[in-house]
C-alpha positions in Angstrom: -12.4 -7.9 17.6 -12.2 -4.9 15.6 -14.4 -4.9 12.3 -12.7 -3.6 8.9 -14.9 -2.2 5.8 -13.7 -1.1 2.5 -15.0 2.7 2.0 -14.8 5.1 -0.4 -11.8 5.8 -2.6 -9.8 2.7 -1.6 -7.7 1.9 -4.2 -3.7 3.3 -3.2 -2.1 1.3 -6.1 -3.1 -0.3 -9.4 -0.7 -1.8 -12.0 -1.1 -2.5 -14.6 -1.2 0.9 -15.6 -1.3 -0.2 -18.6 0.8 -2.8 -17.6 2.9 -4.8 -15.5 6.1 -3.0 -13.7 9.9 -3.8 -13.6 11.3 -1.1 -12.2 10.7 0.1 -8.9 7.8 2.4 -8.9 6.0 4.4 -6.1 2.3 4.9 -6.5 0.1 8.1 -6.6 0.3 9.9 -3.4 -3.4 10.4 -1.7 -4.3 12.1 1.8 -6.2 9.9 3.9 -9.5 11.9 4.9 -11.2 10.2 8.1 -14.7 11.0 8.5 -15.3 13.4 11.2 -19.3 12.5 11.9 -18.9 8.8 12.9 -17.8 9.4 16.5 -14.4 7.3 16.5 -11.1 10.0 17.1 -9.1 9.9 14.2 -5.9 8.2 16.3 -7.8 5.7 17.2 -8.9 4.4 13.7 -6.9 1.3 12.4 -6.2 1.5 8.7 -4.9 -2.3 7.0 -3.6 -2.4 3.8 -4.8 -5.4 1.7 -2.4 -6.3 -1.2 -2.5 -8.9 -4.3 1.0 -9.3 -5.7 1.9 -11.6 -9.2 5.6 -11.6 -9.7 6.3 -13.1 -13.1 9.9 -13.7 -14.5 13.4 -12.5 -13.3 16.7 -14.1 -12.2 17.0 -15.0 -8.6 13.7 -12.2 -8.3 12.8 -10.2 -5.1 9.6 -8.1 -4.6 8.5 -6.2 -1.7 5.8 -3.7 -1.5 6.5 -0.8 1.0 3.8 1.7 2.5 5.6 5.3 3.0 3.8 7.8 4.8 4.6 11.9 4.8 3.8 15.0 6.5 3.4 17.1 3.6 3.1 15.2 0.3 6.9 15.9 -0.4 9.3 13.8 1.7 8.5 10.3 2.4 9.5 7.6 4.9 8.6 3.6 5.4 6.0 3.3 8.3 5.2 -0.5 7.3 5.9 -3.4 4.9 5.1 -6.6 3.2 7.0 -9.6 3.1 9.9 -9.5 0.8 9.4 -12.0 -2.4 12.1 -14.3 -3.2 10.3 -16.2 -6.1 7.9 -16.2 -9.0 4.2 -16.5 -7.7 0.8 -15.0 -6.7 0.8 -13.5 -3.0 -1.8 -11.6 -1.1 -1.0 -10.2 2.5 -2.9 -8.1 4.9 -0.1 -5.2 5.6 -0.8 -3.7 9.4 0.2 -0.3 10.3 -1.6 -0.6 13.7 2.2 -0.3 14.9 3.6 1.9 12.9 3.2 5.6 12.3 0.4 6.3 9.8 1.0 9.7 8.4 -1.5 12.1 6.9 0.0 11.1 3.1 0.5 7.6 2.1 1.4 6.1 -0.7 2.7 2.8 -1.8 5.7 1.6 -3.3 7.1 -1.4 -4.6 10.3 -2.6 -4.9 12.3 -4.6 -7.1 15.5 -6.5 -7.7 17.4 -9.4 -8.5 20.1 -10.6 -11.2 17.1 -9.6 -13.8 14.4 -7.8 -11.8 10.7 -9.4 -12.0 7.5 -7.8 -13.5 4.8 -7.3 -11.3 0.6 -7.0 -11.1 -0.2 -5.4 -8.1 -3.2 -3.9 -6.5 -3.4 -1.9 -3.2 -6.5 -0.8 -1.3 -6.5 0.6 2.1 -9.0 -0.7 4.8 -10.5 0.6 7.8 -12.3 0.5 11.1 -14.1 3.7 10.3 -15.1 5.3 7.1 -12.6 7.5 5.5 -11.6 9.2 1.6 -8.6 9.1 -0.4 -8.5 13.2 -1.6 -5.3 12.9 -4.4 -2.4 15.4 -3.9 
């Protein structure tokens, strides 16, 4: 059983900022920093991404939130995802990139659509096995 703790600088994504979305819109890009005195190789560190959602509004509504990862802060690709929203509600999901590709820039982003797109809360923090810092681009 691995063991996850929220460290320093975990917030990826907050909105409202200063308020709810309806557009889709891709967060603040941060470099994940792993801590190079606990012991634990930075491949083998497990990051989870722990995500509250409220989609409010919208005609036939769909929300997904969407964790891109980069090589140099500049070009982006999709290394995991949440489940894609089909309906009004409050969701929370644990997002697991232990398969995917986690890159040394991350980022989230959400997107929207439908007939008449949704607005969205949503907050983002990143969780770990190890301890680790967000350093902003």
């Amino acid at each position: 059983m691995k063991c996850y703790c929220n460290r320093v600088g975990s917030k990826l994504m907050m909105i409202p900022q200063p308020g709810a979305v309806a557009v889709t819109t891709e967060g603040k890009p941060v470099r994940i920093l792993p801590d190079q005195t606990d012991g634990q190789t930075d491949a083998a560190q497990d990051y989870r991404f722990v995500t509250v959602m409220n989609v409010v509004g919208g005609t036939q509504p769909t929300a997904q939130l969407v964790i891109q990862g980069s090589v140099d802060g500049v070009l982006w690709v999709d290394v995991a995802s949440g489940t894609n929203r089909t309906a009004a509600g409050l969701y929370t999901e644990i997002i697991d990139s232990a398969n995917s590709l986690l890159l040394p820039w991350v980022r989230a982003r959400i997107v929207l659509g439908g007939t008449a797109n949704p607005s969205v809360d949503l907050a983002v923090d990143i969780v770990a096995t190890g301890p680790f810092q967000l350093s902003p681009s």
